[in-house]
Structures are given as C-alpha cells and as structure tokens.
N, C-alpha and C positions, 0 to 999 in steps of 0.2 A: 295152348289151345284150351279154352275152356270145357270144362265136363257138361255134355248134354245128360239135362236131367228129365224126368218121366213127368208129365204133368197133366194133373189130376180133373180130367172135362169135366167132373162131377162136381168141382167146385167154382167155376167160371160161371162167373154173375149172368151170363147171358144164356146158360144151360138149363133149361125147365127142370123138373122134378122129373124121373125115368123110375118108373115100379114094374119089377117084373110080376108077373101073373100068373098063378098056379092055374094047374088044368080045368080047374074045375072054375076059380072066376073066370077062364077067356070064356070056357062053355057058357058061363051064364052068361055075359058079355054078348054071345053068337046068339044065343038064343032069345035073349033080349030085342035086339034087332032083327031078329029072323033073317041073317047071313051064314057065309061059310068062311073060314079062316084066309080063302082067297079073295075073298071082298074085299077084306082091310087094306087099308093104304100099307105100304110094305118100308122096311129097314133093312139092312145088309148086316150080315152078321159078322163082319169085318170096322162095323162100325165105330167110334171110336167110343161113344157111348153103349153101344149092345158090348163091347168086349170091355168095358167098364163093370156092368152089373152081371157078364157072366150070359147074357140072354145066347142061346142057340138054335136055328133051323128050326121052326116050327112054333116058337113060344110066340107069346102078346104081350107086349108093352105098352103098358100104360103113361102115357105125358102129360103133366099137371102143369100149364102156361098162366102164369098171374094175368088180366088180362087191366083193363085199363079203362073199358069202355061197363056197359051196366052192368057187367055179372064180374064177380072177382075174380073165378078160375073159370078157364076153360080146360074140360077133359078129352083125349082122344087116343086113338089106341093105333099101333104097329104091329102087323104082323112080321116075323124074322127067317130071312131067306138067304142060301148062300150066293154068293155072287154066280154068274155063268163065266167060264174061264174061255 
C-alpha cells in the first residue's frame, strides 16, 4: 500500500497568496473600512490553508488573487473562526 504523504496547499498553483495579519494591520484594515472583525467574510480555522500559516480564532487574513481582467491583483481579507461542533 502506498505511503500517504502531507501535501503542501501553499504550493498548488491554484492557491492565492494567504498572509497572515498582525493586530495592529487587521485594526488598520477595520478601521479603514470603518467595520468590526464580524463584518469580514469569515474562514474556519480548520481550514486547510488557515492550518497552513498557523492563523487562529480571531486573526485576519489577507488573499492576494492574480486576477486576469484590468487590475493585476485583487486583495481581500478573512476573518478566522472556529467551527460550531
């Protein structure tokens, strides 16, 4: 039987760029938009990418998507939440 190996989302050509965000950039981030941490579109901290870069319960992440159309990158942010059991 072959050895199942751990493979690495961070490097699958189809996975954006994932930056985790010290406290102080999601504040600016919040405050920029003049939101609260529960506005943001949300991520599970189970995720396979949030347990990639370590993000937990309450941090923001940052997604850098190449895009295709007039702007190069598109940016947008997750906030990280644990699942409800």
């Amino acid at each position: 039987m072959p050895k199942k190996t751990a493979l690495d989302v961070l490097l699958h050509k189809l996975t954006p760029k994932h930056i985790l965000l010290t406290k102080s950039q999601a504040e600016d981030i919040l405050g920029r938009y003049k939101i609260r941490y529960t506005d943001l579109p949300q991520m599970f901290e189970k995720d396979p990418v949030a347990l990639a870069i370590g993000a937990k319960e309450g941090d923001v992440v940052k997604i850098i998507r190449e895009s295709d159309t007039t702007v190069r990158e598109v940016e947008y942010y997750r906030y990280v939440k644990k699942e409800k059991k």
